[in-house]
Steps between C-alpha positions, in 0.01 A plus 500: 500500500823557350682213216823385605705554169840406401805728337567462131866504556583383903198303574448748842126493617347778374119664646274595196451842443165672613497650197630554108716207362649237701830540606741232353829593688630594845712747429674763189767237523273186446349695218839620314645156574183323314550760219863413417435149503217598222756667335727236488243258364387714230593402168813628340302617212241743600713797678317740706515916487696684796247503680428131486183462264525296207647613160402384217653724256843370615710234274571200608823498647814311511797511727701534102296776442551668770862437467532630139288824580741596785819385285331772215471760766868431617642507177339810399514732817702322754450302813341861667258480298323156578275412720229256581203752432683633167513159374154411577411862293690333208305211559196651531452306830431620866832532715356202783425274182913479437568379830301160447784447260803691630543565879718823508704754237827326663334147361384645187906645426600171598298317221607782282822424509469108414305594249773764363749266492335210370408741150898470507536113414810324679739369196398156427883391385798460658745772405811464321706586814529732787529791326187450292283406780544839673496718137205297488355574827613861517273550174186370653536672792554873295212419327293408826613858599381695180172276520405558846719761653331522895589116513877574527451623889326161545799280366793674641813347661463509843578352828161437614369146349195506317314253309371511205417197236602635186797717633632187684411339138751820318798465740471074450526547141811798550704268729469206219750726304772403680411104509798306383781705676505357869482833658450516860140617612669797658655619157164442321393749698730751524529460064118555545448752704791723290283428224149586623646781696647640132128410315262665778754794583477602114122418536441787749639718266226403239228522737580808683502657147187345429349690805651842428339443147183426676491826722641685255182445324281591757674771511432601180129410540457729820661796321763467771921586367671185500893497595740640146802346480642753273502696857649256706821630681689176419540607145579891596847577319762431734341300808535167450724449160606163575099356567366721251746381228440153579097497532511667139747240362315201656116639602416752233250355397440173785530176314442259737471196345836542331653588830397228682575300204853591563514472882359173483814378292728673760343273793475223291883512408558587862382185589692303233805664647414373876432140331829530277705586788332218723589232224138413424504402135146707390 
């Protein structure tokens, strides 16, 4: 006489096996359904191997560090370089285990970028006037840069709204520098966006250097010949006096910092110009 029985995860009827264990689901799906609802139960602190047994060897993790072991492997390889499974090697933790925490890589950039820019503190006085506020501002964002160079792709000027708390947080704080001279909304942001155009234009520069330093030293490591510039054509004798003579003078070697020291103070007084000539007192 056969036991009507129930499924674990549906509730359909289910007949008792004749023989081995009884059967608790209907069907694969019942049974992969009633395991992700396990999963999702499970406490956040005891993460599971690949293969979903327990591990106890594992630290206890944290969605901060998490966060700080991928902002480690950004900062010293590049975005390429990071993954959920490399983090969980530097965490000594199983690959599944991170997702309790983190749901994707995409989330896991995301949180690495509030994190970035909150090691950046906002100023916590108001500045002197306009010009101060974006000196100010244009310093903590070139230091953002040389701190965490694969972030500048992720804070770009761009046409296609994103949010983010602590960027919104960073151009709040940017804007305030011109509080106190009336401007229209629509020259606030054509002041700004000359201004973080200039900062994160110079700030490719710095970070596609910082990549060619990076392959050049793989390069080196794999034995491989990395590019000479003693034999580039652009300095052959003759071809290009005028660029030649001129990345010498101003390039030989880079200094970046005191360039874009300098074009900052060319778009600032640009800007004092348009405000002159507009009869704002600044």
């Amino acid at each position: 006489m056969s036991v009507q029985l129930a499924c674990a995860s549906c509730g359909k009827s289910l007949e008792s096996a004749e023989r081995g264990r009884p059967r608790l689901y209907c069907s694969r799906a019942c049974q992969a359904k009633a395991y992700r609802s396990r999963r999702a139960e499970a406490p956040a602190d005891v993460p599971e191997h690949d293969d979903g047994a327990p591990d106890d060897s594992a630290p206890h993790l944290t969605v901060e560090r998490i966060v700080r072991a991928g902002i480690a492997i950004a900062d010293a390889e590049g975005l390429d370089a990071l993954s959920m499974r490399r983090v969980a090697m530097d965490l000594g933790a199983s690959t599944m285990s991170l997702y309790r925490h983190v749901s994707s890589k995409d989330d896991l950039v995301a949180l690495m970028v509030e994190a970035a820019l909150a090691d950046v503190p906002l100023p916590d006085t108001a500045p002197r006037d306009w010009r101060h506020g974006l000196e100010r501002a244009a310093c903590r964002d070139w230091d953002l840069y040389h701190r965490h160079p694969w972030i500048l792709p992720r804070v770009m000027v761009t046409t296609r709204a994103h949010f983010s708390p602590a960027l919104a947080a960073d151009s709040e704080s940017a804007f305030s520098a011109f509080d106190g001279l009336d401007l229209e909304p629509a020259d606030a942001f054509r002041y700004m966006f000359m201004f973080a155009s200039y900062v994160q234009g110079v700030a490719l520069t710095y970070v596609s250097d910082v990549e060619a330093e990076r392959q050049a030293e793989v390069a080196r490591i794999q034995g491989t010949k990395a590019s000479d510039d003693a034999e580039n054509p652009l300095f052959a004798p003759g071809a290009y006096p005028r660029l030649a003579l001129a990345m010498r003078a101003g390039a030989d070697p880079w200094d970046l910092d005191a360039l874009f020291a300098g074009g900052l103070a060319g778009v600032l007084d640009g800007i004092a110009a348009d405000l002159a000539r507009r009869g704002i007192d600044a």
